[in-house]
N, C-alpha and C positions, 0 to 999 in steps of 0.2 A: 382134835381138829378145832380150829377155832372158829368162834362165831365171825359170820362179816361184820363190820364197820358200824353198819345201820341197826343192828342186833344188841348191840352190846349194851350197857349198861351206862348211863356216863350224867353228869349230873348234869341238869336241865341250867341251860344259860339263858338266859333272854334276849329276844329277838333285838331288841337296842342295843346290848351290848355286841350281838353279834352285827351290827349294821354298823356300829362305832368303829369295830376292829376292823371291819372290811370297808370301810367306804373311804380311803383314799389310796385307791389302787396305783401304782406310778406306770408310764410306758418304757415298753421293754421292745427295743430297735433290734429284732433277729441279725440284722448281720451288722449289727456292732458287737456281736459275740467272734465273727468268722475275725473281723479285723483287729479286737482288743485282744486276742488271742485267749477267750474265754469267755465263760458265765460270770463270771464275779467282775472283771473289767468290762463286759457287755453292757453292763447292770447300770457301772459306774457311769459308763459312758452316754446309756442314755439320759441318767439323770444329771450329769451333765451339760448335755443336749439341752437338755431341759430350762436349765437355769441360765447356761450359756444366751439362751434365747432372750433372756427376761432381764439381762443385766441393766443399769444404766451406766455403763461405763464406757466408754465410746471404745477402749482397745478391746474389751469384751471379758473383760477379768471379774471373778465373783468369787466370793469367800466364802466357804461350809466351814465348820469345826467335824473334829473325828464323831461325835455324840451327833451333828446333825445328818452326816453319812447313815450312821448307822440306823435313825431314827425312819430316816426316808427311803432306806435300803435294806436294812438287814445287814448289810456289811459288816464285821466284826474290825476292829480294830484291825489286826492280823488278812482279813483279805482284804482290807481297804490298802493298807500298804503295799500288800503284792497286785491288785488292779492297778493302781497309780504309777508301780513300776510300770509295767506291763506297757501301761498307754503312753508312759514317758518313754520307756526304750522306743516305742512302733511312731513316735512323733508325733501324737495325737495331741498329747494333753500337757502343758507346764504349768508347772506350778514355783512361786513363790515367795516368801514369807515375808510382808509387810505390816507395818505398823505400831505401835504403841498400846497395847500390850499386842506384840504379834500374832498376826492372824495368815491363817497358811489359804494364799489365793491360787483361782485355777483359767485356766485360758487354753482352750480348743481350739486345736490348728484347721480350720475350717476346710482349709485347701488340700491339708493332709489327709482330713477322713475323706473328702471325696477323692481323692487318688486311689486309695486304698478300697472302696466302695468299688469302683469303676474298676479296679483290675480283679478283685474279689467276683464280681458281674462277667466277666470277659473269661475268667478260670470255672463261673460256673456251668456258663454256655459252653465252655470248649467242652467240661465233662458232659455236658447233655448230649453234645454230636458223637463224643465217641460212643 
């Protein structure tokens, strides 16, 4: 049997370092899991969300690189590209590639996630009544 968690043995980390690693939690939108058609485009989407909010770009376009995904996300290379499908087949999210030396930009269909929100909302009350 094995010891719990709190039992075990494990080398002493420092409270800094463990306040370093934890202290910039990103937010995680629950039902832009139901609408991205997962956890890893959920993820994407909020942080998305996120930057989409913060752009200066009047049509609403922001550029990540794959390493800042990953950095901000956990995202691996590999579910970055199957989220971004994901959100580009459901009409969420386009993306694309501008610039000198190219840089891969993104832009949320603002109208689309609330469509999708809103029927997502209407599918969840139907199952509440049945």
């Amino acid at each position: 049997m094995t010891a719990p968690v709190a039992e075990r043995t494990a080398p002493t980390i420092p409270v800094e370092i463990i306040k370093t690693l934890l202290g910039r939690p990103i937010a995680f939108h629950r039902a832009f899991v139901t609408i991205g058609g997962g956890v890893s485009a959920g993820l994407m989407l909020s942080q998305a969300w996120y930057w989409s909010q913060r752009t200066n770009d009047p049509a609403g376009w922001f550029w990540k690189t794959q390493e800042d995904w990953e950095k901000e996300t956990g995202l691996t290379r590999r579910e970055q590209e199957t989220a971004r499908r994901q959100l580009m087949q459901r009409g969420l999210m386009e993306e694309e590639l501008r610039g000198v030396p190219a840089r891969l930009h993104f832009r949320l269909d603002i109208q689309a996630i609330s469509n999708a929100i809103g029927i997502a909302a209407q599918n969840n009350a139907a199952q509440s009544c049945a």
